[in-house]
C-alpha positions in Angstrom: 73.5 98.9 101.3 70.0 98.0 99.6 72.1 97.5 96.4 74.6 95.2 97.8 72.0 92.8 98.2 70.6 92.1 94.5 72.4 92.4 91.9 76.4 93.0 91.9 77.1 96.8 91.5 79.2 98.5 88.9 82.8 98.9 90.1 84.9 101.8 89.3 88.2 103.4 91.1 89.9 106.2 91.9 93.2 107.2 92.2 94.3 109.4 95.6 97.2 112.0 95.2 99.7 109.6 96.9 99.1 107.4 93.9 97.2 104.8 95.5 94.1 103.1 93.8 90.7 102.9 95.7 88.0 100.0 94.3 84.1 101.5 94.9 80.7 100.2 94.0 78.6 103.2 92.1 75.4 103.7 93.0 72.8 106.1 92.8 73.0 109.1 95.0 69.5 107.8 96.9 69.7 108.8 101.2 67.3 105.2 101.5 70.6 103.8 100.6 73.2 105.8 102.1 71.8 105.6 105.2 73.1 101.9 105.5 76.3 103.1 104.2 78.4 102.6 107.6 82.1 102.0 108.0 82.6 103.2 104.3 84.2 106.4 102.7 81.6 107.6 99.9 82.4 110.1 97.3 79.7 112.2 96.1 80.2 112.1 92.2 78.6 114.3 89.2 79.4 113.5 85.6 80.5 115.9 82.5 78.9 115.7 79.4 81.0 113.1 77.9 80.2 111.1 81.2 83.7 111.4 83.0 83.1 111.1 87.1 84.1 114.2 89.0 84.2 114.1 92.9 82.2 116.8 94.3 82.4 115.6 98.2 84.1 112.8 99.8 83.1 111.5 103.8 83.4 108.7 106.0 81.3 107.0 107.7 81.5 104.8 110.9 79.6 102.6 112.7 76.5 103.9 114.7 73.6 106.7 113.9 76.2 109.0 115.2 79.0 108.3 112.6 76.9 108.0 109.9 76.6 110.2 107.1 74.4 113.5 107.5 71.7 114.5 105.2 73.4 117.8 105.5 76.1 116.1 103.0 74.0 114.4 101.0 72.2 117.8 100.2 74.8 119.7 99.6 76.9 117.1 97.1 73.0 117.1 95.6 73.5 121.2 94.9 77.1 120.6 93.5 75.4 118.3 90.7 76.0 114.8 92.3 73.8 111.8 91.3 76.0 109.2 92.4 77.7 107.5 95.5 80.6 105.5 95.1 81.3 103.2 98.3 85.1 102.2 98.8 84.9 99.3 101.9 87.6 98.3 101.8 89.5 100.5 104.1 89.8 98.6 107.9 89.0 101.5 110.9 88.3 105.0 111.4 91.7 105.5 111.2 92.4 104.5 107.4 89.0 105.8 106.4 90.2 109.4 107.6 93.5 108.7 105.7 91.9 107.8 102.5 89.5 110.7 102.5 92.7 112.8 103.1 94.5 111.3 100.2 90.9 111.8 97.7 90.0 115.5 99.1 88.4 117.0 96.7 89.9 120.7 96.0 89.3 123.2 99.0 87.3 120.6 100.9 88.5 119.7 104.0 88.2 115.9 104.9 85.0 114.8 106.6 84.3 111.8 109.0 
């Protein structure tokens, strides 16, 4: 990502239902940069009014134009309020990225990749 480049980004995490913790960048919810967002799962994030995240989307992303995010998704986390991505790396395949989307689903979503 464009971000990744300069300066560090803000770090954050989120916790999945299984109890496991999940380190992301946070950046803003911009397609320039998340269409360089490749082998990555990205929550779509909107914020209360005293500022606490809430996931409104979560999706992974692989390598290739064919994997990557669609601007179908970032349109429609855009409608549910989002402003920001946060980018968790970390996970190794397309295997664990699917597993950690599973364990982040937001409510009545179904796990995207």
């Amino acid at each position: 990502m464009a971000g990744l480049r300069g300066a560090a980004p803000a770090l954050s995490a989120w916790r999945g239902r299984s109890g496991r913790r999940y380190v992301v960048g946070v950046h803003e919810l911009a397609e320039p940069d998340l269409a360089e967002v490749d082998e990555a799962v990205v929550i779509a994030v909107r914020r209360d009014d005293a500022g606490i995240a809430q996931a409104v989307s979560i999706a992974a992303s692989g390598k290739g134009p064919r994997e990557r995010l669609h601007r179908n998704w970032l349109a429609r986390a855009r409608q549910q309020g989002a402003t920001e991505m946060h980018v968790h790396r970390l996970a190794e395949g397309e295997e664990e990225r699917r597993a950690v989307v599973a364990d982040l689903a937001v409510d009545g979503e179904q796990a995207s990749a």
